[in-house]
PQR file with spaces between the fields and no chain letter, atoms N, CA, C, O and H, PARSE charges and radii, in Angstrom:
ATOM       1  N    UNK     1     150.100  102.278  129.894 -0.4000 1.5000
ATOM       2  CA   UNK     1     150.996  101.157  130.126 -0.0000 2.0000
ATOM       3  C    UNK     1     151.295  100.467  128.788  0.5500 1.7000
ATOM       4  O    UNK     1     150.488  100.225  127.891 -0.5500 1.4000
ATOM       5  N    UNK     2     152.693  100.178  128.826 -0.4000 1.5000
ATOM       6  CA   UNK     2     152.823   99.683  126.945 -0.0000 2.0000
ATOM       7  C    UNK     2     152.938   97.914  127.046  0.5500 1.7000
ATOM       8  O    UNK     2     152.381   97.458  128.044 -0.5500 1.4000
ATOM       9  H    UNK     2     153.349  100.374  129.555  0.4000 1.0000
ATOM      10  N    UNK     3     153.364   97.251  126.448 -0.4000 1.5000
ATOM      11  CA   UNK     3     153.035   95.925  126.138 -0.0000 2.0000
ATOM      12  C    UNK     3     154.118   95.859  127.188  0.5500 1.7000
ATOM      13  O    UNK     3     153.638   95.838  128.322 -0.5500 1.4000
ATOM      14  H    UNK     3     153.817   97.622  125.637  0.4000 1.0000
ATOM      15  N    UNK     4     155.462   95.820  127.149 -0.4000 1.5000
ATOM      16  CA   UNK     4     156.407   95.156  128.125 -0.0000 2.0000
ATOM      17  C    UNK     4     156.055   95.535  129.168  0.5500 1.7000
ATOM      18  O    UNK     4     156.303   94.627  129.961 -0.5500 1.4000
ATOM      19  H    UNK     4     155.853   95.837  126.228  0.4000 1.0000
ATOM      20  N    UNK     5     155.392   96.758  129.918 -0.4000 1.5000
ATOM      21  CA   UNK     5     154.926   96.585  130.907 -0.0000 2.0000
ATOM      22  C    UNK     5     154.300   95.845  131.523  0.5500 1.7000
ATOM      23  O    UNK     5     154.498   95.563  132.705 -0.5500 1.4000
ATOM      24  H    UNK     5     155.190   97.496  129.274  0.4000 1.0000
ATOM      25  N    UNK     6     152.815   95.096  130.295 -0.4000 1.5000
ATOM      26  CA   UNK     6     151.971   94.974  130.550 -0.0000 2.0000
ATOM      27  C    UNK     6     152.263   93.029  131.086  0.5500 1.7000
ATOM      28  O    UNK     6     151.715   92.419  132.004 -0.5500 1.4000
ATOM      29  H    UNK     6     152.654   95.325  129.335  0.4000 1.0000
ATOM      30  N    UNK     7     153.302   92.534  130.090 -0.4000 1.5000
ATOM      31  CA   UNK     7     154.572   91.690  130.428 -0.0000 2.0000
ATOM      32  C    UNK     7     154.492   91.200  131.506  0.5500 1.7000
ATOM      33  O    UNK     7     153.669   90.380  131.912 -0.5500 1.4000
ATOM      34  H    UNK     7     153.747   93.029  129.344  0.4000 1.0000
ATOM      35  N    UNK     8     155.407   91.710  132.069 -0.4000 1.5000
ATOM      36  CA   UNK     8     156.246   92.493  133.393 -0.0000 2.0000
ATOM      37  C    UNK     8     155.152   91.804  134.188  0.5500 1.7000
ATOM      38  O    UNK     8     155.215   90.591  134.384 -0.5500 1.4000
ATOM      39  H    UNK     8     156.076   92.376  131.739  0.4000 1.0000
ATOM      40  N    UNK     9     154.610   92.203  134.440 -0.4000 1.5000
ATOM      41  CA   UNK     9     153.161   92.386  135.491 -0.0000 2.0000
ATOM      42  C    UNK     9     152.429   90.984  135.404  0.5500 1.7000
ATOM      43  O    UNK     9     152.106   90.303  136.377 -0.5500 1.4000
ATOM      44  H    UNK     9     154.559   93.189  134.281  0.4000 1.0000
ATOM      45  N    UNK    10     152.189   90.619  133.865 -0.4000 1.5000
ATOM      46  CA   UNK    10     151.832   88.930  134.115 -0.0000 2.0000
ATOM      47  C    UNK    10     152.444   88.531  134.419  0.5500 1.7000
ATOM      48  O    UNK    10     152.021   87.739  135.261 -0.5500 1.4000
ATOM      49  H    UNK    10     152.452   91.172  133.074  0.4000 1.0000
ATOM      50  N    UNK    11     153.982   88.463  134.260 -0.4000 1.5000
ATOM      51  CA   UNK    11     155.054   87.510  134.804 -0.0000 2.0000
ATOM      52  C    UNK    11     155.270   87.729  136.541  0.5500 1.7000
ATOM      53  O    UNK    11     155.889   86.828  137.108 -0.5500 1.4000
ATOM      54  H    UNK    11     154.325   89.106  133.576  0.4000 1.0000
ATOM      55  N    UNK    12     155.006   88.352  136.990 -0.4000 1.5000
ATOM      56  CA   UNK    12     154.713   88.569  138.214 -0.0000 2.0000
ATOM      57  C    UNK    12     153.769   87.990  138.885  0.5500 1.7000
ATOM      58  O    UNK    12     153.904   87.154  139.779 -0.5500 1.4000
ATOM      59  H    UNK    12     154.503   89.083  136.530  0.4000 1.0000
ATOM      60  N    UNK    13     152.325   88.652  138.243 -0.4000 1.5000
ATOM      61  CA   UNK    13     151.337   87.218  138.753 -0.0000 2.0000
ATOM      62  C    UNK    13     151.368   85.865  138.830  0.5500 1.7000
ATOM      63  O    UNK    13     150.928   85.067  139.657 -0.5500 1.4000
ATOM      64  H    UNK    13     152.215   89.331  137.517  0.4000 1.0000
ATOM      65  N    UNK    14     152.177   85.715  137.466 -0.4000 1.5000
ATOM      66  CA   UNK    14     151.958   84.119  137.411 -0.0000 2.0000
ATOM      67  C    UNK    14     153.196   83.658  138.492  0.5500 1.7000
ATOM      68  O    UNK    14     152.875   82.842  139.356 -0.5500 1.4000
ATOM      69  H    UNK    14     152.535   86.364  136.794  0.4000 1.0000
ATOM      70  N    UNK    15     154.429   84.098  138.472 -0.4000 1.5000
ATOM      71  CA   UNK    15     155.083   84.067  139.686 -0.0000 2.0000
ATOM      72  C    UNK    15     154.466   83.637  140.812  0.5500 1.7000
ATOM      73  O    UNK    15     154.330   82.499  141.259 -0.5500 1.4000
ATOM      74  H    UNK    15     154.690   84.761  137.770  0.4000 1.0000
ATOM      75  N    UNK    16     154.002   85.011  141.332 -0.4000 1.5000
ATOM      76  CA   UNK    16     153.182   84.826  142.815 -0.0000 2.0000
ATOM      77  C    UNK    16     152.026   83.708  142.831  0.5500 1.7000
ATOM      78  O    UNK    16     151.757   83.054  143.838 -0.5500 1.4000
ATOM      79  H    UNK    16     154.113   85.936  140.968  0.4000 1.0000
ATOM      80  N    UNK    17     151.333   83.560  141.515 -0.4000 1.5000
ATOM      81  CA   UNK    17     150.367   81.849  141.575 -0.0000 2.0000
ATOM      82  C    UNK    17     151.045   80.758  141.739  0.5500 1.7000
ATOM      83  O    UNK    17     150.506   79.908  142.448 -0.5500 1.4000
ATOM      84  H    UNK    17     151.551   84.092  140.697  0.4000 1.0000
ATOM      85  N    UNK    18     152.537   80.410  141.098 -0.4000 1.5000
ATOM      86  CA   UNK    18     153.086   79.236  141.218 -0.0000 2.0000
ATOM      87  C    UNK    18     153.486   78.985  142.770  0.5500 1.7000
ATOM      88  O    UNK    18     153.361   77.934  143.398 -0.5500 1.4000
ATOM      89  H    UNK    18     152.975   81.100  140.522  0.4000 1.0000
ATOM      90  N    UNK    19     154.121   80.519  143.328 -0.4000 1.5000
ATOM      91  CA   UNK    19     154.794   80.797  144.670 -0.0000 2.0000
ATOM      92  C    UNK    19     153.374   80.042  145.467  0.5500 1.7000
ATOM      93  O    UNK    19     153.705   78.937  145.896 -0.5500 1.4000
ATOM      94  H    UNK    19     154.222   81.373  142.817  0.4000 1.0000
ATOM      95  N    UNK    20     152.136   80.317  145.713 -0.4000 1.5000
ATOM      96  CA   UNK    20     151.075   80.450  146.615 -0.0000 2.0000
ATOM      97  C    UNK    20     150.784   78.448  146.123  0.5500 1.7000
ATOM      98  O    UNK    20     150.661   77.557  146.964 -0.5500 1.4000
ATOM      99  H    UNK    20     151.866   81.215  145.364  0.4000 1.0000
ATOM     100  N    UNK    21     150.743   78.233  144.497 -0.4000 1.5000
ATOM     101  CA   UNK    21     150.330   76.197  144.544 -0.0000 2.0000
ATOM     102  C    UNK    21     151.354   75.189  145.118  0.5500 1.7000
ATOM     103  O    UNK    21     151.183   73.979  145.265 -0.5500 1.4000
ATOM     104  H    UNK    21     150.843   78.957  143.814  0.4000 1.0000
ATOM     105  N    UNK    22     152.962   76.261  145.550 -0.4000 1.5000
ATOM     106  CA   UNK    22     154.066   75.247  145.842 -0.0000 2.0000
ATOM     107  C    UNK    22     154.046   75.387  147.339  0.5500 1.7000
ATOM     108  O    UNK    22     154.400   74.396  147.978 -0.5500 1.4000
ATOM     109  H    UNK    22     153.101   77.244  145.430  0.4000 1.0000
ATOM     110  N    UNK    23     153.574   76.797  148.195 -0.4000 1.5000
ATOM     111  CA   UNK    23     153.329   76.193  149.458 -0.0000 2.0000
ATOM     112  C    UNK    23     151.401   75.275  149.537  0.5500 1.7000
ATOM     113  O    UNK    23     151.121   74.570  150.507 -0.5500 1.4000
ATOM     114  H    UNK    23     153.286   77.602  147.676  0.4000 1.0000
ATOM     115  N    UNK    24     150.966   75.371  149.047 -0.4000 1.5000
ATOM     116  CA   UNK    24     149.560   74.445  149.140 -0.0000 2.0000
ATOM     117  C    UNK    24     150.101   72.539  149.359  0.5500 1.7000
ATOM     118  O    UNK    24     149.447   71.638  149.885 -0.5500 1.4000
ATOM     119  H    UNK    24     151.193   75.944  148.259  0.4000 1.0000
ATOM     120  N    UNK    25     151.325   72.481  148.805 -0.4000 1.5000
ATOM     121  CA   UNK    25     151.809   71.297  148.884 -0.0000 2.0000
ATOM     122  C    UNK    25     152.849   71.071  149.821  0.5500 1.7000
ATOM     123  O    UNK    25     153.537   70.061  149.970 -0.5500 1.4000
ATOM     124  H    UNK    25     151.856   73.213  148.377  0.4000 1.0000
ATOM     125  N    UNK    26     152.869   72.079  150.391 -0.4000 1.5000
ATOM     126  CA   UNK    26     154.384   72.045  151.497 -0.0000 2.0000
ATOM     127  C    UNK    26     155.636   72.435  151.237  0.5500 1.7000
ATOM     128  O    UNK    26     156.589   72.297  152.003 -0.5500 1.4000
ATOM     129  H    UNK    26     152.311   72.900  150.270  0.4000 1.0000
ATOM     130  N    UNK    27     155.658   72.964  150.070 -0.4000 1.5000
ATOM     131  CA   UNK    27     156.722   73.172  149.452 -0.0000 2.0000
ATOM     132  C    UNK    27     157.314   74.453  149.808  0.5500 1.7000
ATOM     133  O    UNK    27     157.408   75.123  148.779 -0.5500 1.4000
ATOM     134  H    UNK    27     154.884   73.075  149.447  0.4000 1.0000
ATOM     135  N    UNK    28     157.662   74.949  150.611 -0.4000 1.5000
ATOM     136  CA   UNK    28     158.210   75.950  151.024 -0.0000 2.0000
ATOM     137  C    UNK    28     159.171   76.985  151.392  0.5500 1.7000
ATOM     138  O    UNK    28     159.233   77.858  152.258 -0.5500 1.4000
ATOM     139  H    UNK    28     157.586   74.405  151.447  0.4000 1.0000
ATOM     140  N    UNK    29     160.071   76.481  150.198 -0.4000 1.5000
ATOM     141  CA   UNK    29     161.170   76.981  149.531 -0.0000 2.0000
ATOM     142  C    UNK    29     160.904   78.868  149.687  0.5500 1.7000
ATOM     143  O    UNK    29     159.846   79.492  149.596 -0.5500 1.4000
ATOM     144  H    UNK    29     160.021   75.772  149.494  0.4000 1.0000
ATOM     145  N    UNK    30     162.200   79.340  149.925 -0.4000 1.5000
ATOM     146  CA   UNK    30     162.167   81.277  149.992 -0.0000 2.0000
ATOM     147  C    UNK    30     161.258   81.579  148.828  0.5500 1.7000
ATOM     148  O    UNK    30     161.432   81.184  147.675 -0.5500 1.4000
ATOM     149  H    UNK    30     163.059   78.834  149.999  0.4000 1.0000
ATOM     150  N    UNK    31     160.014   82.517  149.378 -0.4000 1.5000
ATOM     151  CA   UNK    31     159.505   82.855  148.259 -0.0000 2.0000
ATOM     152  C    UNK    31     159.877   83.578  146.865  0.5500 1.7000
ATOM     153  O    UNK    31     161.107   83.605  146.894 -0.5500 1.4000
ATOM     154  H    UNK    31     159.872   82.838  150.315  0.4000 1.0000
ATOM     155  N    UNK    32     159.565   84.020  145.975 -0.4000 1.5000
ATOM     156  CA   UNK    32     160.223   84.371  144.668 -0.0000 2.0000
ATOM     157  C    UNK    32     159.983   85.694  144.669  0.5500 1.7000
ATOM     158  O    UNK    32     158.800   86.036  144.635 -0.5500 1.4000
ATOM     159  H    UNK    32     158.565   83.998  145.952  0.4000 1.0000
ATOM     160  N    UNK    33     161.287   86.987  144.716 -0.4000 1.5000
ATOM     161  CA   UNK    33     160.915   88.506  144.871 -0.0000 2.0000
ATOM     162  C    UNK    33     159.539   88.596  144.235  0.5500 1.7000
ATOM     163  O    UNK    33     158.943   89.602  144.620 -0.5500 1.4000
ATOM     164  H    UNK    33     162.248   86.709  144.744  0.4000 1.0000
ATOM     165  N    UNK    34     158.912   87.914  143.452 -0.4000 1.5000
ATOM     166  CA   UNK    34     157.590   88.185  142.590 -0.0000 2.0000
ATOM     167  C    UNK    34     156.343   88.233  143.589  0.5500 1.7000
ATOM     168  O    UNK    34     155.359   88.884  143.238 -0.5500 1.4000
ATOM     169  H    UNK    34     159.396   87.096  143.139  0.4000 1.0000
ATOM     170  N    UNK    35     156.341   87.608  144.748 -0.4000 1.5000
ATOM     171  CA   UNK    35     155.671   87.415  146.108 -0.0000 2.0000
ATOM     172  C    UNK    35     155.145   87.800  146.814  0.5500 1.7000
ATOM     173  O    UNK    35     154.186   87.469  147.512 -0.5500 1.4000
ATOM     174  H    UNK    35     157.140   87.079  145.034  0.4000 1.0000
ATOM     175  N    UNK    36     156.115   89.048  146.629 -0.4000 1.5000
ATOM     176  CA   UNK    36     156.323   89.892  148.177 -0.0000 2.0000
ATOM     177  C    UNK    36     155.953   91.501  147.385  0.5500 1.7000
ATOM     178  O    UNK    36     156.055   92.604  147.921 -0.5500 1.4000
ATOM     179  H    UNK    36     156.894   89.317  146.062  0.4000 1.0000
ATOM     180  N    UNK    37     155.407   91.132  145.662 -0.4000 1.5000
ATOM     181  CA   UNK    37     154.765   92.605  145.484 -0.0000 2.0000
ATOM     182  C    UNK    37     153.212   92.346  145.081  0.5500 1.7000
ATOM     183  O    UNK    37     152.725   91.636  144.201 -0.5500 1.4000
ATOM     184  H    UNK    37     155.324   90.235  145.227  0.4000 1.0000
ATOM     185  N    UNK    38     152.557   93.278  146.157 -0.4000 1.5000
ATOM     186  CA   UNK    38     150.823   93.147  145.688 -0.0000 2.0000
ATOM     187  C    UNK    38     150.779   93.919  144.801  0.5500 1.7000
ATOM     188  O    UNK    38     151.677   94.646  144.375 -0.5500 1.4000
ATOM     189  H    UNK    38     152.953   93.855  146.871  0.4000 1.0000
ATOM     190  N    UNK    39     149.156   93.752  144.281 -0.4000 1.5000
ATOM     191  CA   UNK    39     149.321   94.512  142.884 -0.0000 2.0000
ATOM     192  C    UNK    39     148.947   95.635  143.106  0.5500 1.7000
ATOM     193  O    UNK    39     148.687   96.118  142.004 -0.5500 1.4000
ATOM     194  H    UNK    39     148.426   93.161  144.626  0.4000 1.0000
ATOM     195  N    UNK    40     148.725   96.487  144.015 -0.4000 1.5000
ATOM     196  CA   UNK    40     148.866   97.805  144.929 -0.0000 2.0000
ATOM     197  C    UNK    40     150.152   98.127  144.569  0.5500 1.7000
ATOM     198  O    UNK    40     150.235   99.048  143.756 -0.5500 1.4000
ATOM     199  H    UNK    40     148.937   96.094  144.910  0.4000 1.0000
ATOM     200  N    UNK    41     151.274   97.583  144.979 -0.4000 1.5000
ATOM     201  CA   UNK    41     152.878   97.864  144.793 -0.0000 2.0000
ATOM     202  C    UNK    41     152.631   97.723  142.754  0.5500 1.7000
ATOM     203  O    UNK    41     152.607   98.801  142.160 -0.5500 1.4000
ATOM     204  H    UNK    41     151.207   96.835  145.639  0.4000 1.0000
ATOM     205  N    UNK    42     152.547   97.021  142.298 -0.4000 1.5000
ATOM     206  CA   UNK    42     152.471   96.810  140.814 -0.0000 2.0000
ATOM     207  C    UNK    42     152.028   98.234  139.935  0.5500 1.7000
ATOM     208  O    UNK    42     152.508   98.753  138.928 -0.5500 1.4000
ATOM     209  H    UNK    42     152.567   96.146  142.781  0.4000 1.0000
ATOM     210  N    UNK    43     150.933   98.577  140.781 -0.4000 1.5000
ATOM     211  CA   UNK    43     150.049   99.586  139.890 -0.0000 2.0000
ATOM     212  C    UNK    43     151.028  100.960  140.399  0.5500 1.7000
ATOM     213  O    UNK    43     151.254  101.723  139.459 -0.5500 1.4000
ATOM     214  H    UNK    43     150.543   98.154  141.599  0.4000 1.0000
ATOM     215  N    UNK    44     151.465  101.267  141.356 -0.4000 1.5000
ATOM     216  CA   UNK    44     152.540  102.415  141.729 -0.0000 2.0000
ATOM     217  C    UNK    44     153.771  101.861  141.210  0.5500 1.7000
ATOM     218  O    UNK    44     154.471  102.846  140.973 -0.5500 1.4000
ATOM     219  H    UNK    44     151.281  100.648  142.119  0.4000 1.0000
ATOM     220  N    UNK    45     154.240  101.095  140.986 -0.4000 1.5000
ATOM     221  CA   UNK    45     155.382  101.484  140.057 -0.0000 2.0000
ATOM     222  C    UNK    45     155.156  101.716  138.506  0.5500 1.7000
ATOM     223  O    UNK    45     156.116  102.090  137.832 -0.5500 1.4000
ATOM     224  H    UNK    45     153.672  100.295  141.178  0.4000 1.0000
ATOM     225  N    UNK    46     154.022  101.525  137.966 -0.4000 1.5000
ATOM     226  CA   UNK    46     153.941  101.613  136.573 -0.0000 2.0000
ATOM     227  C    UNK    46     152.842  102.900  136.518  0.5500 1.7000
ATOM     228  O    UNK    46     152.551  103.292  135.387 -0.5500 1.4000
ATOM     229  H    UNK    46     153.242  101.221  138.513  0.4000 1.0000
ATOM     230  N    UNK    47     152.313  103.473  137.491 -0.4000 1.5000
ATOM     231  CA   UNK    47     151.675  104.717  137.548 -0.0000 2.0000
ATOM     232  C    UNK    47     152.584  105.797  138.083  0.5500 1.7000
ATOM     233  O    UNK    47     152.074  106.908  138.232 -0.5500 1.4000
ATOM     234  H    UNK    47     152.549  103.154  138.409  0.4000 1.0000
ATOM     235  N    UNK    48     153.671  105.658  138.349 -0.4000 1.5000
ATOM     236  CA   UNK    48     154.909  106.908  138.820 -0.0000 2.0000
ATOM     237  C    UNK    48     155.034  107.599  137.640  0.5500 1.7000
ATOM     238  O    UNK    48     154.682  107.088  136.576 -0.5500 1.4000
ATOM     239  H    UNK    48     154.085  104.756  138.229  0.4000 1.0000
ATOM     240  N    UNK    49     155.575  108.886  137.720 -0.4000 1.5000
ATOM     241  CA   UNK    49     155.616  110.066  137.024 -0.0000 2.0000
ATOM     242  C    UNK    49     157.232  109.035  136.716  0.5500 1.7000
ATOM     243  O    UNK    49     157.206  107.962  136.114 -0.5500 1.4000
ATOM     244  H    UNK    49     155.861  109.301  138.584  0.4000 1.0000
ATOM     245  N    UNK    50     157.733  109.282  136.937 -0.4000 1.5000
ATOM     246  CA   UNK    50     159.742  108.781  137.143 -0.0000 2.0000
ATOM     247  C    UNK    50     159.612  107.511  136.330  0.5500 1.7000
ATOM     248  O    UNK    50     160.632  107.590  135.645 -0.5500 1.4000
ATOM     249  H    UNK    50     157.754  110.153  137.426  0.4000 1.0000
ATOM     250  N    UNK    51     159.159  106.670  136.058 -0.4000 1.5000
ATOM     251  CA   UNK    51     159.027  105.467  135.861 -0.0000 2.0000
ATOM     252  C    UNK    51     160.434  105.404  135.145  0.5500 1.7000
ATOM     253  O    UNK    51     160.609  106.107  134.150 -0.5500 1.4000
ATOM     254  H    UNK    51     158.330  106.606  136.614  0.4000 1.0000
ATOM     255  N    UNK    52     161.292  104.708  135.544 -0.4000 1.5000
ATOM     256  CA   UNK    52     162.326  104.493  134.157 -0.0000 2.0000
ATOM     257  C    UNK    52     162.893  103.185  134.686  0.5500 1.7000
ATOM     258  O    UNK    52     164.117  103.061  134.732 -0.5500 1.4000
ATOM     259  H    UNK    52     161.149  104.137  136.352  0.4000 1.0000
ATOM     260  N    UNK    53     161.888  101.941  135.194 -0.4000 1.5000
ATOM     261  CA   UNK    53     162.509  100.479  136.076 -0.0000 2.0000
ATOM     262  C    UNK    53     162.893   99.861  134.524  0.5500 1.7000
ATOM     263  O    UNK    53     163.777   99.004  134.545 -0.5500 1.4000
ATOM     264  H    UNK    53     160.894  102.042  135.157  0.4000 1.0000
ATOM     265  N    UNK    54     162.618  100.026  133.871 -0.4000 1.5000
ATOM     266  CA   UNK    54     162.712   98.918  132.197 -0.0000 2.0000
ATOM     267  C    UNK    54     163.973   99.228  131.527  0.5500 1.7000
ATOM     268  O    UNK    54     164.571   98.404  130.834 -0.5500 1.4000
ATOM     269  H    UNK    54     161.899  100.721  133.853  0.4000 1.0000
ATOM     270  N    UNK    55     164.476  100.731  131.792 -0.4000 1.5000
ATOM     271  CA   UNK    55     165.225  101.138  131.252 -0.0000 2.0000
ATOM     272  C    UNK    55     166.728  100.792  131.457  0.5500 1.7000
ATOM     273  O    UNK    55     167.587  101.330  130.758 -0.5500 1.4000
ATOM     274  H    UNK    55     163.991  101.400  132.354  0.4000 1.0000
C-alpha cells in the first residue's frame, strides 16, 4: 500500500469518527459515503489485483 493510499484510508476513518460524534449529539444529518465503508470493504479495495480507484 503506498502513502496516498495509506491517505485515503485515514481520511475515511476520520470521516466515519466525526460521522459516529455528530450522531452521539443528535445530529443526524445523511451520513458521509465515508460511513457506510468498514474497514473489511477498505482492506478489499486496496488488496484487489485491478486496483486502479486513484487513477
Amino acid at each position: 500500500m503506498d502513502n496516498q493510499e495509506k491517505r485515503f484510508i485515514n481520511q475515511i476513518r476520520s470521516i466515519k469518527k466525526w460521522d459516529s460524534e455528530l450522531q452521539k449529539v443528535g445530529i443526524t444529518n445523511q451520513p458521509s459515503y465515508g460511513s457506510c465503508l468498514t474497514e473489511t470493504d477498505l482492506q478489499e479495495i486496496f488488496s484487489h489485483p485491478k486496483r486502479n480507484i486513484m487513477e
